[in-house]
OpenMM code with the backbone's topology and positions (N, CA, C; nanometers):
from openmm import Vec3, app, unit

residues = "UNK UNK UNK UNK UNK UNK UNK UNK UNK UNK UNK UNK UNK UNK UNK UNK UNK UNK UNK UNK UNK UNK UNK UNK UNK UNK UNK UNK UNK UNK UNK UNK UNK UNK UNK UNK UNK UNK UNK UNK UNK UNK UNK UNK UNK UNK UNK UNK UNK UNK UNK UNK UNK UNK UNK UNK UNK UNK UNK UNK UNK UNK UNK UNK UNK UNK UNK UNK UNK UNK UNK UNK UNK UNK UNK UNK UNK UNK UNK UNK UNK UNK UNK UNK UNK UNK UNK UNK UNK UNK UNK UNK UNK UNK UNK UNK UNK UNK UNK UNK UNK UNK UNK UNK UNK UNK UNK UNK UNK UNK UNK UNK UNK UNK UNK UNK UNK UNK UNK UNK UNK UNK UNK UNK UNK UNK UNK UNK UNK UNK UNK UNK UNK UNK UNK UNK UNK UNK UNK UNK UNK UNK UNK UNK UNK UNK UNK UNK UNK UNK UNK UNK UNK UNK UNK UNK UNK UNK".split()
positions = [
    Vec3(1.4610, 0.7290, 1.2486),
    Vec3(1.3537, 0.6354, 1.2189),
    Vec3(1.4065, 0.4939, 1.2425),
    Vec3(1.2998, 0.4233, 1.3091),
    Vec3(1.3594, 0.2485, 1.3198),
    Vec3(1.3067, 0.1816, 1.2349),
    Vec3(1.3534, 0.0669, 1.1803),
    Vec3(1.2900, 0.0153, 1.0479),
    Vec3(1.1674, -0.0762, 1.1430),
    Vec3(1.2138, -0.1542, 1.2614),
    Vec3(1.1626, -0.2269, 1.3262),
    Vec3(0.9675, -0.1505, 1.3662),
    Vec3(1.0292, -0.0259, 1.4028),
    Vec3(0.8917, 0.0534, 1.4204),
    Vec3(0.7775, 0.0190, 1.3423),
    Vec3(0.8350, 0.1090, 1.1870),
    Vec3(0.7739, 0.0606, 1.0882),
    Vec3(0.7347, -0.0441, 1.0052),
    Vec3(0.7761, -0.1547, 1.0732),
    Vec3(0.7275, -0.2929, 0.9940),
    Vec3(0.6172, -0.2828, 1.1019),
    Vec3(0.6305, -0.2987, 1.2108),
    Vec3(0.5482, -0.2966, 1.3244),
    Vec3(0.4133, -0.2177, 1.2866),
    Vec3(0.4648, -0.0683, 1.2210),
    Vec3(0.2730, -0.0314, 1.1996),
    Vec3(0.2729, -0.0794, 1.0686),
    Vec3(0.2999, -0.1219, 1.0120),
    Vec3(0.2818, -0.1581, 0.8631),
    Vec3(0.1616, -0.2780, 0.8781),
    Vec3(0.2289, -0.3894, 0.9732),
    Vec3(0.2036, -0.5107, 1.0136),
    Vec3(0.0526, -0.4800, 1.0777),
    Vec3(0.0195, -0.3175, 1.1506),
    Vec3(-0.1061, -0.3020, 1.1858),
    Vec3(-0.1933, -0.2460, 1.0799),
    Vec3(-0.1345, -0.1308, 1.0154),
    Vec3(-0.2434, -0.1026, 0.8913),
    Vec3(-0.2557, -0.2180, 0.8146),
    Vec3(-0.1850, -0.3333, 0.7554),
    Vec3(-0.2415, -0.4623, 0.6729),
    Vec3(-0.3387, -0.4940, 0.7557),
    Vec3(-0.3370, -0.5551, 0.8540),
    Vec3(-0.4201, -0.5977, 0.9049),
    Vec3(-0.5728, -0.5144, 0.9753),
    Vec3(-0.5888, -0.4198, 0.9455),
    Vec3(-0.6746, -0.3120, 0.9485),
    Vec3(-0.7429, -0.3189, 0.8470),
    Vec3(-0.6653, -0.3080, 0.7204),
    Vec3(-0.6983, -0.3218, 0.5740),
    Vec3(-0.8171, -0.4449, 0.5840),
    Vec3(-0.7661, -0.5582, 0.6542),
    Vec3(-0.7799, -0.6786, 0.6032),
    Vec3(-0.9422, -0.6808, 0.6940),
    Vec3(-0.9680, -0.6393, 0.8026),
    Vec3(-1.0572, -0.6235, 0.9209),
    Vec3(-1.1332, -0.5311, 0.8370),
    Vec3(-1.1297, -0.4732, 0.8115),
    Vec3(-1.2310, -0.3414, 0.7394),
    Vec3(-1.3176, -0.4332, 0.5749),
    Vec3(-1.2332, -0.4736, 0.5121),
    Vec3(-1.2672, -0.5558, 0.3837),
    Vec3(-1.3128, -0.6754, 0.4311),
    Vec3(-1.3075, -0.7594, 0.5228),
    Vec3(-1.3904, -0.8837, 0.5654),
    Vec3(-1.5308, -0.7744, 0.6024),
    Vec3(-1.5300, -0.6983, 0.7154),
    Vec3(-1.6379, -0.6604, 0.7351),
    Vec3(-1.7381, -0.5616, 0.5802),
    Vec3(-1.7026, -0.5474, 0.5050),
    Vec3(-1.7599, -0.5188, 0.3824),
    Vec3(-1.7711, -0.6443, 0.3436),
    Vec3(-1.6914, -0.7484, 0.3245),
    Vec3(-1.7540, -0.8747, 0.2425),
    Vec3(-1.8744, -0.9210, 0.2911),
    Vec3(-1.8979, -0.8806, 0.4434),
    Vec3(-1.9796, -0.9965, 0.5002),
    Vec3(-2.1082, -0.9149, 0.4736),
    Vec3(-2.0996, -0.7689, 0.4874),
    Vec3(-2.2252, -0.6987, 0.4585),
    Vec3(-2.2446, -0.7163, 0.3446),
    Vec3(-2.1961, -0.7319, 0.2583),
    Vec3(-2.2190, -0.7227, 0.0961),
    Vec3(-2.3359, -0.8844, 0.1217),
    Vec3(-2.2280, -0.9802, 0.1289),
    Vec3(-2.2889, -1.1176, 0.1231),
    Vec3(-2.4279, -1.1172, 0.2084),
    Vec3(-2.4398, -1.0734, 0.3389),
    Vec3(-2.5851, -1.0789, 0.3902),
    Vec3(-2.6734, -0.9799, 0.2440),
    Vec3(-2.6261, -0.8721, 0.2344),
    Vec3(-2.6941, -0.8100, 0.1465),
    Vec3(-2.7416, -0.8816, 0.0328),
    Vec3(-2.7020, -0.9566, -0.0263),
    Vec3(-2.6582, -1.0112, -0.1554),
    Vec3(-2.7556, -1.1645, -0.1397),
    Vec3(-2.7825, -1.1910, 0.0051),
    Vec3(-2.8428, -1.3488, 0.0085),
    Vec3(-3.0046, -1.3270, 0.1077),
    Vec3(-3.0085, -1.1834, 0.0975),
    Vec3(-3.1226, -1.1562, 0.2149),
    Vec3(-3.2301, -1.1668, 0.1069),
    Vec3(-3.3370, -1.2358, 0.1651),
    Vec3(-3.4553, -1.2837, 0.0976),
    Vec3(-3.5540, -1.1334, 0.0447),
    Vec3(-3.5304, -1.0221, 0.0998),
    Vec3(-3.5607, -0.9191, -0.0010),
    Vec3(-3.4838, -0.8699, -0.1108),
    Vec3(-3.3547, -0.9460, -0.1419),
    Vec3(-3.3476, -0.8665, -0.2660),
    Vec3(-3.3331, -0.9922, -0.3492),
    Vec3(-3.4603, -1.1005, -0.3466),
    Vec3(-3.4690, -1.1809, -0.4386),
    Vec3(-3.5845, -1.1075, -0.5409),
    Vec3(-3.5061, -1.1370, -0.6802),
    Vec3(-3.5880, -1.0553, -0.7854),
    Vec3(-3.7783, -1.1301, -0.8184),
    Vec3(-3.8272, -1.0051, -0.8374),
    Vec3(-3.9224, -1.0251, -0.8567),
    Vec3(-3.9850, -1.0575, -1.0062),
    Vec3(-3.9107, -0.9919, -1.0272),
    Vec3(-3.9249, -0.9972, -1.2247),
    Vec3(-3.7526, -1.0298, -1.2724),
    Vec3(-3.8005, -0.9836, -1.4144),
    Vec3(-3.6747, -0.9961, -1.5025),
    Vec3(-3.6059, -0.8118, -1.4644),
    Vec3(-3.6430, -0.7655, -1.4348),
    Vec3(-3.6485, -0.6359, -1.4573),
    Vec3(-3.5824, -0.6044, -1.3012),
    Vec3(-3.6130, -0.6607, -1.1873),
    Vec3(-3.5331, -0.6327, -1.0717),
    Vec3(-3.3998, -0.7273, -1.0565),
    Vec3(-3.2932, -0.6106, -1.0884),
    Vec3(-3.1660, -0.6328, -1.0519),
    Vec3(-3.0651, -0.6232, -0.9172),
    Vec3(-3.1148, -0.5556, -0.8265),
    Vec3(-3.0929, -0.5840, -0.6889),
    Vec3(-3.0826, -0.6466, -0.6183),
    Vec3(-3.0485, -0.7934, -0.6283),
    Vec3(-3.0412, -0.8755, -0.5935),
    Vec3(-2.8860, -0.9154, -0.6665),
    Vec3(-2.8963, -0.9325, -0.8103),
    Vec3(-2.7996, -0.9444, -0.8621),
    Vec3(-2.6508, -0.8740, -0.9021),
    Vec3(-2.6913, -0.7437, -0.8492),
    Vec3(-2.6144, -0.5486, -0.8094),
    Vec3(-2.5252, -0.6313, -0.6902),
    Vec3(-2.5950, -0.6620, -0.5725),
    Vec3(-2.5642, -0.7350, -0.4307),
    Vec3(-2.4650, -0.7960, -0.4483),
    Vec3(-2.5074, -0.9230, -0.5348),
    Vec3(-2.4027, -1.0068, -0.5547),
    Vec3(-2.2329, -1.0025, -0.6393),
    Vec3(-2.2918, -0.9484, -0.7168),
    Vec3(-2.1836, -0.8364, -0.8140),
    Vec3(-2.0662, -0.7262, -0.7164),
    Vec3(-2.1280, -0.6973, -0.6087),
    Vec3(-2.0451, -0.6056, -0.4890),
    Vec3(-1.9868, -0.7164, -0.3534),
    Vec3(-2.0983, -0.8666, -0.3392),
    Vec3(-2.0532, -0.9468, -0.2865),
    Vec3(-1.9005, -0.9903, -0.3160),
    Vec3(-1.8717, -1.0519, -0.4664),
    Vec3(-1.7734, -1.0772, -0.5016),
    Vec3(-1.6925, -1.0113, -0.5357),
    Vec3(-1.6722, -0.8863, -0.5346),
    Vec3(-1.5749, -0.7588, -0.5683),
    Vec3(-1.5313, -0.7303, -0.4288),
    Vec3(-1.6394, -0.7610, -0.2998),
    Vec3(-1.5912, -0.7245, -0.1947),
    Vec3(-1.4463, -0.8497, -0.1420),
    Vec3(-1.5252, -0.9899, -0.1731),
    Vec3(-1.4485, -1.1190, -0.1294),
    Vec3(-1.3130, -1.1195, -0.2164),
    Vec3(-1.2926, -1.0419, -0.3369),
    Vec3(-1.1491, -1.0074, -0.3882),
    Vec3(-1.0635, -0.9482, -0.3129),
    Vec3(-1.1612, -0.8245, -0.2649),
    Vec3(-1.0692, -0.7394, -0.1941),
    Vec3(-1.0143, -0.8499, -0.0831),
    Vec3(-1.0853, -0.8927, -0.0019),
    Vec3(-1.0199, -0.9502, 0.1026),
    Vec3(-0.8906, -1.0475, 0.0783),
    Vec3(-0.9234, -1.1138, -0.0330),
    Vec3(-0.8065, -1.2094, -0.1007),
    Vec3(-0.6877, -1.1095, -0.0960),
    Vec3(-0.6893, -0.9896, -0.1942),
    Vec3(-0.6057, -0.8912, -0.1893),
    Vec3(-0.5190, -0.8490, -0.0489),
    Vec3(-0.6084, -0.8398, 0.0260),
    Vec3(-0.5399, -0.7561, 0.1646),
    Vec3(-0.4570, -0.9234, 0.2214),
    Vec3(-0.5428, -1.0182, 0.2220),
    Vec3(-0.4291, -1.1443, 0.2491),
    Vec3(-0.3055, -1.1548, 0.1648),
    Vec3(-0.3633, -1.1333, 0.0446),
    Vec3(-0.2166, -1.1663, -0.0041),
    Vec3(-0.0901, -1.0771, 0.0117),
    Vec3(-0.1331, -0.8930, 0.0628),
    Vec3(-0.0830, -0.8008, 0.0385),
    Vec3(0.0242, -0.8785, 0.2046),
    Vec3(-0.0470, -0.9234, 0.2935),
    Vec3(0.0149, -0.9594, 0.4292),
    Vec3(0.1123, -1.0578, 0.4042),
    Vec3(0.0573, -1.1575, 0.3419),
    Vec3(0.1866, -1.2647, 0.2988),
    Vec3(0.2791, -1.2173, 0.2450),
    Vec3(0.2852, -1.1461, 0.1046),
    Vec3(0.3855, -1.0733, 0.0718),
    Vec3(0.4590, -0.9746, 0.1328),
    Vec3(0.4268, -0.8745, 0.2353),
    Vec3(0.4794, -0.8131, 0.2803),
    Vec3(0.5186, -0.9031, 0.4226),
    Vec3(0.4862, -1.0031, 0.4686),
    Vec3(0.5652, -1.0605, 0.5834),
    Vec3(0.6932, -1.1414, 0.5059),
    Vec3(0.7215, -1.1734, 0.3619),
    Vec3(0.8833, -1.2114, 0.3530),
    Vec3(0.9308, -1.1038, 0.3121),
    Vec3(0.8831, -0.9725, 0.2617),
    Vec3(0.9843, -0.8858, 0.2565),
    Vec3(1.0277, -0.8272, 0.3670),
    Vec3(0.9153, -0.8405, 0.5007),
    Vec3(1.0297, -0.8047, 0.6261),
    Vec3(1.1284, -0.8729, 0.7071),
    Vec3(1.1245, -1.0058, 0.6215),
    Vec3(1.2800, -1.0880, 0.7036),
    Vec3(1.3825, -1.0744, 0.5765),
    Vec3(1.3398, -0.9933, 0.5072),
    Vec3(1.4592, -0.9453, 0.3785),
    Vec3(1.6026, -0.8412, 0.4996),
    Vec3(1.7296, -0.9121, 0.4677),
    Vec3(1.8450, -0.8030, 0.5495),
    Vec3(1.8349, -0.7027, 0.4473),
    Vec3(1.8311, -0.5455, 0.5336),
    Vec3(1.8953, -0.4672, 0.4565),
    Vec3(1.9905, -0.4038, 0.3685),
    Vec3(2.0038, -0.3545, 0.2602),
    Vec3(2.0969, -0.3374, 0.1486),
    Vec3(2.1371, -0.2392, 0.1169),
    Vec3(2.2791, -0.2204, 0.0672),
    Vec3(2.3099, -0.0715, 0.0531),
    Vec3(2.2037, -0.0026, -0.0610),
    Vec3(2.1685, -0.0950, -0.1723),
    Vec3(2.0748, -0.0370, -0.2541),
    Vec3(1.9181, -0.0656, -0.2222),
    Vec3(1.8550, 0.0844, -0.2947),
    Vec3(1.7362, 0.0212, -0.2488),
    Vec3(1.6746, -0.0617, -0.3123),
    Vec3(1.5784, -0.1558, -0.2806),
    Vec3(1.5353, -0.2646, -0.2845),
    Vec3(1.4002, -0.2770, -0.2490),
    Vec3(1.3233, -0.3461, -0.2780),
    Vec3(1.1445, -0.4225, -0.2010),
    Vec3(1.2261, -0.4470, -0.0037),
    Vec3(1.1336, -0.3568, 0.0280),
    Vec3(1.1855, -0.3949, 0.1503),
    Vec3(1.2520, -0.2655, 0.2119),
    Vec3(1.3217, -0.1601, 0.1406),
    Vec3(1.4053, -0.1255, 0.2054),
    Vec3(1.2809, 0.0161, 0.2419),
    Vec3(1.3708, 0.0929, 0.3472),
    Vec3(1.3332, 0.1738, 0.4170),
    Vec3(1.3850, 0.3003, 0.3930),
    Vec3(1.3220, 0.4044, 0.3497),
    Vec3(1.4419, 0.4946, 0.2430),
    Vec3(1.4068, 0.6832, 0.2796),
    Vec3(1.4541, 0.7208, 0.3461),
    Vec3(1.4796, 0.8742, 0.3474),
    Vec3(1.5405, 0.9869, 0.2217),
    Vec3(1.4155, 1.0934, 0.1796),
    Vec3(1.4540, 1.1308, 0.0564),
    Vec3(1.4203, 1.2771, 0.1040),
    Vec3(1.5197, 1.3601, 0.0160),
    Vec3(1.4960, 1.4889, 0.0784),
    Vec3(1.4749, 1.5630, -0.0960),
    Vec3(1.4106, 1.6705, -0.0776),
    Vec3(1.4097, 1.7534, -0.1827),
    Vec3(1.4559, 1.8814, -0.2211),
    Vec3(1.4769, 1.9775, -0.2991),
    Vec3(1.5406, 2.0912, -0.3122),
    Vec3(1.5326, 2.1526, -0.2058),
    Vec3(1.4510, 2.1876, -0.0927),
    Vec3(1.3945, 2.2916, -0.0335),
    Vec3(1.4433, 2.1814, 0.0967),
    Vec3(1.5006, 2.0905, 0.1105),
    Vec3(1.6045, 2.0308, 0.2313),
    Vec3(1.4523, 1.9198, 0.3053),
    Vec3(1.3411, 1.9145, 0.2500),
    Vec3(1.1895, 1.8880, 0.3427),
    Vec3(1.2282, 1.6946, 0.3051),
    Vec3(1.2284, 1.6301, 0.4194),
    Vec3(1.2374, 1.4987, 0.4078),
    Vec3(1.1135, 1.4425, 0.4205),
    Vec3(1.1188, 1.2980, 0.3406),
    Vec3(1.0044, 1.2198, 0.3112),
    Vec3(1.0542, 1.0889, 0.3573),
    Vec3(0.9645, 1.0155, 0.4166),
    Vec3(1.0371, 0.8304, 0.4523),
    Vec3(0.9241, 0.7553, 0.3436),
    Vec3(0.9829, 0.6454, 0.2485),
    Vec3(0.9055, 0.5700, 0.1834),
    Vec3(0.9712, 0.3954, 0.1993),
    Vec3(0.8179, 0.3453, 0.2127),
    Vec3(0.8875, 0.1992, 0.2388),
    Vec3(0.8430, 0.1186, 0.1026),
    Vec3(0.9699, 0.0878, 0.0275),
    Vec3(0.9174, 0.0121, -0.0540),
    Vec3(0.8285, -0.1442, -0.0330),
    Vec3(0.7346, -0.1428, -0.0522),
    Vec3(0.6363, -0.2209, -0.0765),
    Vec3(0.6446, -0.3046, -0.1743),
    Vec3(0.5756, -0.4688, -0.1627),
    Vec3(0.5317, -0.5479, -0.3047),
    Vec3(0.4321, -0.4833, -0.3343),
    Vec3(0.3625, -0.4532, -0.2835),
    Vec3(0.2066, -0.4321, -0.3353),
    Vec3(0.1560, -0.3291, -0.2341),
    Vec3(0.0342, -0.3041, -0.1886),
    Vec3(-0.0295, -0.1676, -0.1302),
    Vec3(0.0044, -0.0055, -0.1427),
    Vec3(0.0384, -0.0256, -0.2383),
    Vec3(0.0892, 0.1056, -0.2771),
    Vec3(0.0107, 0.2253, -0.2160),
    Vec3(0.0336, 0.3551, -0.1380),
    Vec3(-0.0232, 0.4635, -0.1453),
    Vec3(-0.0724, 0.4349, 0.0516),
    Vec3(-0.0456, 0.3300, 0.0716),
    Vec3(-0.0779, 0.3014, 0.2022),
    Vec3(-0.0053, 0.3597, 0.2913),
    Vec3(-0.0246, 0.4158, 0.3728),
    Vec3(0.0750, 0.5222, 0.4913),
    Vec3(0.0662, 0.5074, 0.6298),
    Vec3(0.1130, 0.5569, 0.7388),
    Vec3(0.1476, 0.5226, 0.8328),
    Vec3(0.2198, 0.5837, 0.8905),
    Vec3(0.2141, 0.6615, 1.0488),
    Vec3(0.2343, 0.7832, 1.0457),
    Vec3(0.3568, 0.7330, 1.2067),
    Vec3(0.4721, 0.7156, 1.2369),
    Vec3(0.5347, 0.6973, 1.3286),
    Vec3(0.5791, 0.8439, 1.3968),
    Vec3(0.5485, 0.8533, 1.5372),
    Vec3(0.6296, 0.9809, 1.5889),
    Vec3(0.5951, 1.1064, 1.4189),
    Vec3(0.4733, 1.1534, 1.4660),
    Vec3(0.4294, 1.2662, 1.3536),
    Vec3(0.5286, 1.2576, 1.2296),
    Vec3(0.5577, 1.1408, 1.1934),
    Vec3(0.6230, 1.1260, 1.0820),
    Vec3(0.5543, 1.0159, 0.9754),
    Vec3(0.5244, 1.1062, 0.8612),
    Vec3(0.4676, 1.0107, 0.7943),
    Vec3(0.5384, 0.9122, 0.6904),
    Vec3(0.5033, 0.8074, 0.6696),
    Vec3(0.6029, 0.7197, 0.5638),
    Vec3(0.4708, 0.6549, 0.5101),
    Vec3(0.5302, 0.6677, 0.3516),
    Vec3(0.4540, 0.6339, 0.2595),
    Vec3(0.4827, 0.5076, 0.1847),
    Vec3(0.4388, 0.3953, 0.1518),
    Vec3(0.4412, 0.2444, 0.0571),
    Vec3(0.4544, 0.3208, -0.0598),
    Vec3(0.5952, 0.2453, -0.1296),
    Vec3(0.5725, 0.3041, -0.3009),
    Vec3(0.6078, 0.1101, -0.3133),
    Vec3(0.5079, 0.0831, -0.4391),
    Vec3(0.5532, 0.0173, -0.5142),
    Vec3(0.7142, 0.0156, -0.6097),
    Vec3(0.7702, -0.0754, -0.6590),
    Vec3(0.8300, -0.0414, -0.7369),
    Vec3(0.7761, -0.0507, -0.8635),
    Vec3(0.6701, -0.0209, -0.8654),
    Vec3(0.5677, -0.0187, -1.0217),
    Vec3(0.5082, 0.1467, -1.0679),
    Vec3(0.5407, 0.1786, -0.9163),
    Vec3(0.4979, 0.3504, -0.9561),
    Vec3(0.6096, 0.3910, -0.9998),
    Vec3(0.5910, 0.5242, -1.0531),
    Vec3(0.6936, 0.6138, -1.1126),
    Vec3(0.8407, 0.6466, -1.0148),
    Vec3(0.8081, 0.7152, -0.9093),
    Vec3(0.8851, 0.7662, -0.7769),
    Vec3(0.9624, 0.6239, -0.7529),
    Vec3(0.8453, 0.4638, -0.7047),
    Vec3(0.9265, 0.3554, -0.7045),
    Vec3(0.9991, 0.3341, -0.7676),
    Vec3(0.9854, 0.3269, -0.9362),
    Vec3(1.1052, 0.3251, -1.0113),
    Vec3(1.2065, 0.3699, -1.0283),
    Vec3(1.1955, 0.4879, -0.9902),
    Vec3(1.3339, 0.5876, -1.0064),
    Vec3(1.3972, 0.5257, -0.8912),
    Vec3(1.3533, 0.4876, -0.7649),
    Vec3(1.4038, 0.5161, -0.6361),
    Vec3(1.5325, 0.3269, -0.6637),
    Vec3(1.4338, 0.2431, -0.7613),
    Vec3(1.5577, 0.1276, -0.7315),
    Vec3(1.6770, 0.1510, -0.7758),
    Vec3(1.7309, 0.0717, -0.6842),
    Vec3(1.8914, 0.0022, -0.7091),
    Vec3(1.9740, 0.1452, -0.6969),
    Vec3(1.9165, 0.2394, -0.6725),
    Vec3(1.9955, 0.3442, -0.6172),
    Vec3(2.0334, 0.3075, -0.4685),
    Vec3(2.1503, 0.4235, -0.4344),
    Vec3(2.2304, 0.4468, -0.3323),
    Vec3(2.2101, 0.5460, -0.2409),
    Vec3(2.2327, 0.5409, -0.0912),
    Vec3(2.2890, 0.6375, -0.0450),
    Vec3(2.3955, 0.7376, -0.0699),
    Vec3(2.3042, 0.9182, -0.0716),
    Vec3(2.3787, 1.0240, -0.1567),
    Vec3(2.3305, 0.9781, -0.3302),
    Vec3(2.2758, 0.9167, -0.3067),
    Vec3(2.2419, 0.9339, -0.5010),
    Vec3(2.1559, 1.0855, -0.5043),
    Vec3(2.1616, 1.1336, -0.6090),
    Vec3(2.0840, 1.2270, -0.6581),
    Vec3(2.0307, 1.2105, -0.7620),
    Vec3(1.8546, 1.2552, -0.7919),
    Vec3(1.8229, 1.2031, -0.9099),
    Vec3(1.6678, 1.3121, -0.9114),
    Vec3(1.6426, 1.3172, -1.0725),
    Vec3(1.5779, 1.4239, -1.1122),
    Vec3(1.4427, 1.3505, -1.1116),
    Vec3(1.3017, 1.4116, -1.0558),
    Vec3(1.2145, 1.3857, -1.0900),
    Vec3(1.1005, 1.4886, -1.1336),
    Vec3(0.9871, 1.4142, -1.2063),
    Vec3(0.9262, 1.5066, -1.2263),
    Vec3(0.7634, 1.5024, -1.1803),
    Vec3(0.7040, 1.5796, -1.1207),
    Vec3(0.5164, 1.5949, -1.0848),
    Vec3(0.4681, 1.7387, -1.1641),
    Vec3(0.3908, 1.7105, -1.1967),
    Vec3(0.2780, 1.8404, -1.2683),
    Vec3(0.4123, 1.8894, -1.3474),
    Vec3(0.4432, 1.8182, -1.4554),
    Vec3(0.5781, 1.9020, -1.5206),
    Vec3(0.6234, 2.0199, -1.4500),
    Vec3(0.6629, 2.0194, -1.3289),
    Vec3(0.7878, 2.0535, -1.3034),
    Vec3(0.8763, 1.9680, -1.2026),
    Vec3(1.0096, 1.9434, -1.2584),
    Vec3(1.1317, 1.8731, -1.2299),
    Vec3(1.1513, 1.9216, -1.0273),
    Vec3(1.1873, 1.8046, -0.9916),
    Vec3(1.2481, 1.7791, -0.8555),
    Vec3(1.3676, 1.7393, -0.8812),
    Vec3(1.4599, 1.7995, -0.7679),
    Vec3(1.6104, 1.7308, -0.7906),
    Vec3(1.5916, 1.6791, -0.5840),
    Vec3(1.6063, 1.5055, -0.6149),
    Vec3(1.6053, 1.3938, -0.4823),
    Vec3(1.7222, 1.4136, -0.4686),
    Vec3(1.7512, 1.3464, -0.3209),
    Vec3(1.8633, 1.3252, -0.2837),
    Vec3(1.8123, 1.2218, -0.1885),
    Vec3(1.8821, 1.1288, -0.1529),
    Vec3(1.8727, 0.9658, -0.0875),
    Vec3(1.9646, 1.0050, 0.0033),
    Vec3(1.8969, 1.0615, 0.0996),
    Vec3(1.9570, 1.0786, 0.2622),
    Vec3(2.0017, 0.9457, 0.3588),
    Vec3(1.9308, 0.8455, 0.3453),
    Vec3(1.9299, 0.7332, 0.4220),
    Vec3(1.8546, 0.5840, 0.3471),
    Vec3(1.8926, 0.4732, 0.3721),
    Vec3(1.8860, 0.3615, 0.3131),
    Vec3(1.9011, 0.2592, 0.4801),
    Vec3(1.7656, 0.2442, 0.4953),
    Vec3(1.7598, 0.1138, 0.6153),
    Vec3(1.6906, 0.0275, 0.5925),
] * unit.nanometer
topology = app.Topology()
chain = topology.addChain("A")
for resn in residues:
    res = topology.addResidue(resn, chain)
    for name in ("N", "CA", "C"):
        topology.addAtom(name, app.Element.getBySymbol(name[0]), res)
C-alpha cells in the first residue's frame, strides 16, 4: 500500500462528500424559499420543515469543509513509528485477514477502496481508534465486537 495513493483518494472522497452536501444544501434552500411552501395558516408547517432541513443541510457542508481543512494538515504530518492522526496502519487478526485504517481527525467510517483494497477512516474517538494510538509496529492488542475478544496485531505503520 502507498500512503501517497491514499491521501490521493481520501483527497477525492472529501471532496465528493463536499459536492454531494452543497448539492443537498441548494435543494433544500430552493425548497425552503419557493413561493409554494409559503404557509398559509398557522397550521402549515412546510415551509418552515424546508427551512429546518435548509440549515441542517448548510451544516453539513460547513462539516465536509472543515473535515478537508483538517485532513489537508494531517497529510503534510511525517510519518511515525507510533501510530498517530495521520498515520496509515495495517492490522491483521487471528485468522491472519488484513485490514488498512487511516487514522482520521474527523470523518470517521469514510472508506475508500485502492487496488480492491479497502481502507477504512477511524477516528481516534472511536473505540478500535483508541486502542490503535501510540502503539507500535508488532504490537499486539486485545479487542473486543459483539462480546467476543479479537487478538490485533500491527503489521505495518506508514
Amino acid at each position: 500500500m502507498i500512503k501517497a495513493h491514499v491521501i490521493e483518494h481520501l483527497r477525492f472522497a472529501l471532496e465528493a462528500q463536499l459536492a454531494t452536501a452543497q448539492a443537498a444544501a441548494k435543494t433544500a434552500h430552493d425548497a425552503a424559499t419557493h413561493e409554494e411552501n409559503i404557509a398559509e395558516n398557522k397550521y402549515d408547517t412546510l415551509g418552515l420543515e424546508a427551512a429546518y432541513l435548509a440549515q441542517g443541510q448548510a451544516e453539513r457542508v460547513n462539516s465536509c469543509h472543515l473535515s478537508i481543512v483538517e485532513f489537508e494538515k494531517v497529510f503534510k504530518e511525517p510519518a511515525s513509528n507510533k501510530i498517530a492522526i495521520g498515520s496509515l496502519v495495517c492490522v491483521s487478526d487471528d485468522d491472519e485477514n488484513l485490514k488498512w485504517y487511516f487514522i482520521g481527525p474527523l470523518s470517521g467510517g469514510l472508506t475508500v477502496t485502492i487496488k480492491q483494497q479497502l481502507v477504512y477512516v477511524l477516528t481516534p474517538h472511536s473505540p478500535l481508534g483508541m486502542q490503535l494510538m501510540n502503539k507500535q509496529q508488532e504490537d499486539e492488542f486485545s479487542f473486543t465486537i459483539a462480546n467476543k475478544s479479537h487478538q490485533l496485531y500491527i503489521e505495518q505503520i506508514l
